[in-house]
C-alpha positions as CSV (number, residue, x, y, z in Angstrom):
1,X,97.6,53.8,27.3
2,X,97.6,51.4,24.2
3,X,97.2,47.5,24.4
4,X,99.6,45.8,21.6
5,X,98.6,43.5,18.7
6,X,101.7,41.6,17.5
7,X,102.2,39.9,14.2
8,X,104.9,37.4,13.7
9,X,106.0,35.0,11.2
10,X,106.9,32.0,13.7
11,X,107.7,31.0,17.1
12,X,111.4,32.4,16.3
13,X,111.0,35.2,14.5
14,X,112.9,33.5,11.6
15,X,111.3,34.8,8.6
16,X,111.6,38.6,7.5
17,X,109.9,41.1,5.4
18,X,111.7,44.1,3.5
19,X,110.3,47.5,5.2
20,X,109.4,49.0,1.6
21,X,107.3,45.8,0.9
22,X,105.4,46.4,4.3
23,X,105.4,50.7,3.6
24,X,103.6,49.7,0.1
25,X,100.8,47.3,1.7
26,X,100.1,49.4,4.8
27,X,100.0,52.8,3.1
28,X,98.7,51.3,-0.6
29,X,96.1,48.7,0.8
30,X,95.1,49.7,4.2
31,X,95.4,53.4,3.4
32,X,97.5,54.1,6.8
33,X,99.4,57.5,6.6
34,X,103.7,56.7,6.6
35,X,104.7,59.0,10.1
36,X,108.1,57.9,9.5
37,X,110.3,54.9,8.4
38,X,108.6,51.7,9.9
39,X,106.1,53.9,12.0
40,X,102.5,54.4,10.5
41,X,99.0,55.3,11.6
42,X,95.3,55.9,10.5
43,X,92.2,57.1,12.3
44,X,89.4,55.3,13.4
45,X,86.4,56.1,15.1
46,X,88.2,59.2,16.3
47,X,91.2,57.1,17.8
48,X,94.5,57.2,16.3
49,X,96.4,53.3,15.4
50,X,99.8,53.2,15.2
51,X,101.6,50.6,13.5
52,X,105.2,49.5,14.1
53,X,107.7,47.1,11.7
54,X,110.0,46.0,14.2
55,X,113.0,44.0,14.0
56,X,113.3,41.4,17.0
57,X,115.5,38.7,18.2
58,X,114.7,35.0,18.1
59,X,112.6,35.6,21.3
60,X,110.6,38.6,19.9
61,X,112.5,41.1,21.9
62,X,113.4,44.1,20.5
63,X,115.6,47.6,21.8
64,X,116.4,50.5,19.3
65,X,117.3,54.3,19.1
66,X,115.7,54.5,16.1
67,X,114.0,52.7,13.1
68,X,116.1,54.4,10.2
69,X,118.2,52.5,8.0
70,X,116.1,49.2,9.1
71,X,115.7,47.2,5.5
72,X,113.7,44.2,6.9
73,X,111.9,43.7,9.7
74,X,110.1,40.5,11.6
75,X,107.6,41.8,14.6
76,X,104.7,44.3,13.4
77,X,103.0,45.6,16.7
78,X,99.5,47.3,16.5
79,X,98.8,50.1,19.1
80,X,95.2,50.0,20.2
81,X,94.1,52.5,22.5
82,X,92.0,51.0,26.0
83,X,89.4,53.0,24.9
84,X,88.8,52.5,21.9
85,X,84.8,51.5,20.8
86,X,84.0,48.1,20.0
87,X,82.6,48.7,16.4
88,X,86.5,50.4,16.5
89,X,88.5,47.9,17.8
90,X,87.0,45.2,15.6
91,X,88.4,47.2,12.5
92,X,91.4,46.9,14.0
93,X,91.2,43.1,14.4
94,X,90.3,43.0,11.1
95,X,93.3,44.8,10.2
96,X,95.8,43.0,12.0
97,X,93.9,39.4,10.6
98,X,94.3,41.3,7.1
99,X,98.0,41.8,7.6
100,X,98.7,38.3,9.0
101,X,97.2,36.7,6.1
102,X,99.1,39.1,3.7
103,X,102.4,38.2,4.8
104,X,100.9,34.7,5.8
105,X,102.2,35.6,9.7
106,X,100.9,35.0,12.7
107,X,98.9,36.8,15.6
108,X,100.0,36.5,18.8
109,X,97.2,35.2,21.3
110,X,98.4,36.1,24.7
């Protein structure tokens, strides 16, 4: 069971981001591994994150098959396992608060 970090540009989802630029900061920067196109993931503390670039409508919904031949995408989602450790999951925070700056998105708070 994973809880979900989401990163956004704005209340719409009106702002995009090519998927190479986002492959070159996740896998360059944050040293996550590239699974497959728009899917990455990294260890830590023994738990494995998962990272999605996900294109969404206006209201942040999103339903696909698959993620190949996506160019540019407006949702990232952050899969963080329930039971992850504490010093873990504040890594993780501070991933998803080092992405969001990056791409000077926003995290969602609910």
């Amino acid at each position: 069971m994973y809880d979900f970090i989401s990163i956004y540009s704005d209340t719409l989802h009106s702002k995009y981001i090519r998927t190479e630029v986002l492959e070159k900061y996740l896998v360059s920067n944050l040293k996550f591994n590239k699974e497959s196109n728009l899917n990455f993931f990294k260890e830590i503390g023994g738990e494995i994150i998962k990272i999605n670039g996900i294109p969404a409508n206006s209201r942040g919904n999103y339903a696909y098959d698959s993620l190949e031949g996506v160019e540019e995408i407006n949702l990232i989602e952050i899969a963080v396992p329930w039971k992850i450790e504490d010093d873990s999951k504040k890594e993780v925070i501070d991933i998803a608060s080092a992405v969001a700056k990056h791409f000077l998105w926003m995290i969602d708070e609910s």
